[in-house]
N, C-alpha and C positions, 0 to 999 in steps of 0.2 A: 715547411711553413704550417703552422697552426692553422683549423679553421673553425670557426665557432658556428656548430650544427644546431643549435636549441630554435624550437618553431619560435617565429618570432609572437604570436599569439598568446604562445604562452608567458613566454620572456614580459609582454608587455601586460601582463595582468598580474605579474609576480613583481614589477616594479612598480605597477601604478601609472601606467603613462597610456596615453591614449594612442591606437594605432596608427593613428593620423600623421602623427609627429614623426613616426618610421618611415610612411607613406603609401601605407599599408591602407586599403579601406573596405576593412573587415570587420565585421564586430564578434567578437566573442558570445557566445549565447552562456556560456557556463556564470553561474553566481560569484562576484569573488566569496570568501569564506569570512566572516566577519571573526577577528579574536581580537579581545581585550587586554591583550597580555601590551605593556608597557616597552619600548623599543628603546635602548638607549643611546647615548650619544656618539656612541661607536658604530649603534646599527644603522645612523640614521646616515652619516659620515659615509659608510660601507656603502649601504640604497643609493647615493648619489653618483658617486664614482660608478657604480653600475649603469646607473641608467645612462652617465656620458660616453662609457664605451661602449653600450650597448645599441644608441641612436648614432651614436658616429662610425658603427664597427671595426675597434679599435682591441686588442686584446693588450694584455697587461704591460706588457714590456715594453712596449711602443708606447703607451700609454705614459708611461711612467717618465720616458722617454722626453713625450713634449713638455711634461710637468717640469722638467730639470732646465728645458731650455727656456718655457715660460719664468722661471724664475731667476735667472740669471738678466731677462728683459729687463729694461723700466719699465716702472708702472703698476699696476696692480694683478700679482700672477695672477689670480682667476681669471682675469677679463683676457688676460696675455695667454692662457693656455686655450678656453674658448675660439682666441682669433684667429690660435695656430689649428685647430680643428679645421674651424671652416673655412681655412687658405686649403685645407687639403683639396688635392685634383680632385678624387672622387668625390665632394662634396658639394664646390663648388659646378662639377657637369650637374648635379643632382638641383641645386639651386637654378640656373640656368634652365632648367626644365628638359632638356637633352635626357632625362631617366624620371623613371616612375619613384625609384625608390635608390639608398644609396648603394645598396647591395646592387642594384641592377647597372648603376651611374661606375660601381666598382670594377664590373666583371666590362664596361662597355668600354672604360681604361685601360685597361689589362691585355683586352684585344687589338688595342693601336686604334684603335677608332676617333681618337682625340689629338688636336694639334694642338702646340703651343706657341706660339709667334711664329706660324710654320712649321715648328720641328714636330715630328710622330713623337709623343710621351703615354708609355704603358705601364707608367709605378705609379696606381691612387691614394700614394703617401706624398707625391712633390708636393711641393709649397707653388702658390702662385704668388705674383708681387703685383707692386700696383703697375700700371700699363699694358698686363701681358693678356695678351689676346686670344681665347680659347675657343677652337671651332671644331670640330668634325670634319675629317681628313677628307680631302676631297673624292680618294678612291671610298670611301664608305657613306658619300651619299647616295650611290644609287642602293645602298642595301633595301630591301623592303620595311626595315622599320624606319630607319630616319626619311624615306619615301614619307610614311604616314605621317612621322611629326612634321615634316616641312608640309604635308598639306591643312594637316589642323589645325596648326598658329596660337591655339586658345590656350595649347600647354607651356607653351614660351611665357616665362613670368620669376621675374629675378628680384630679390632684396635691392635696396637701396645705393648699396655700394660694387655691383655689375650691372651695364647697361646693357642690355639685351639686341641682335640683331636677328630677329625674327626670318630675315629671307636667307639669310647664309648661313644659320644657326650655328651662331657664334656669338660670343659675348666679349666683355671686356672688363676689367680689373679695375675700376675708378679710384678705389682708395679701401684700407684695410675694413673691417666692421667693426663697429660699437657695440657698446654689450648691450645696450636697447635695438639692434637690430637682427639680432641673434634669437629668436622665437624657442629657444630648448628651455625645457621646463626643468632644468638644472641649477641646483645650489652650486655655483661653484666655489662661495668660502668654505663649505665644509667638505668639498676635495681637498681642499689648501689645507686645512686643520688636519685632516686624516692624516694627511704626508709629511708633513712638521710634527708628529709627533715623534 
């Protein structure tokens, strides 16, 4: 399996996106480098598609991946490939507040740490659906981190379309997301343009 090592500091000053968005809350102290040179609609097309694998940690192939199944959906693929992002497991723990960031909501999947309507699921590529009920296994709440997140409460805080249950820290799947409730600062018609070429 691939792993994409690039600091992510740098990664986010080379695409233009604020660390925030990672969930990262670092700042860069270095200048970016200001050039005048003209970018064109190939590179601009490319910059996008970067920065959605790059905030969703997503490498190509997989990538490519959801773009095939997004457009085979109804509807409008960008919005359809966005949805299928943020159905991913790791994304959704990371939404839910369960991780600081998605790399950390990734690796906290990976180690069984995450239920699904009860069952242990450790691939942060499953798809969630609407109903399905995501907790923290019950042998991994005594770990010393979810210790701390079940006593701080203030990091529990979910988008629109997961309802959050702050004492059992677990959430719940109410309905797919809207492209207004997706906060990535991603063109995604000019994903769509790049790949239809």
């Amino acid at each position: 399996m691939a792993i994409d090592r690039v600091a992510s500091l740098k990664r986010c000053r080379a695409l233009g996106i604020e660390p925030a968005v990672v969930g990262l809350s670092k700042k860069s102290k270095r200048q970016p480098k200001r050039t005048n040179r003209k970018v064109s609609e190939y590179g601009i097309q490319l910059k996008e598609k970067q920065k959605a694998k790059f905030i969703y940690g997503i490498l190509e192939k997989q990538f490519r991946g959801y773009y095939e199944k997004a457009k085979k959906m109804q509807g409008i693929t960008g919005e359809n490939l966005l949805g299928l992002l943020e159905r991913r497991m790791d994304n959704v723990v990371f939404r839910l507040g369960l991780a600081t960031t998605r790399r950390q909501a990734r690796q906290v999947v990976r180690h069984g740490h995450v239920t699904v309507n009860g069952k242990r699921v450790d691939i942060p590529s499953a798809l969630v659906y609407e109903g399905d009920v995501v907790a923290v296994a019950e042998k991994s709440r005594a770990n010393a981190f979810f210790k701390a997140l079940a006593e701080s409460n203030a990091s529990l805080g979910a988008p629109a379309w997961l309802t959050v249950d702050k004492e059992h820290l677990s959430g719940t799947v109410t309905r797919f997301p809207n492209r207004d409730e997706i906060d990535v600062p991603v063109n995604e018609q000019a994903i769509v343009e790049l790949y239809s070429k």
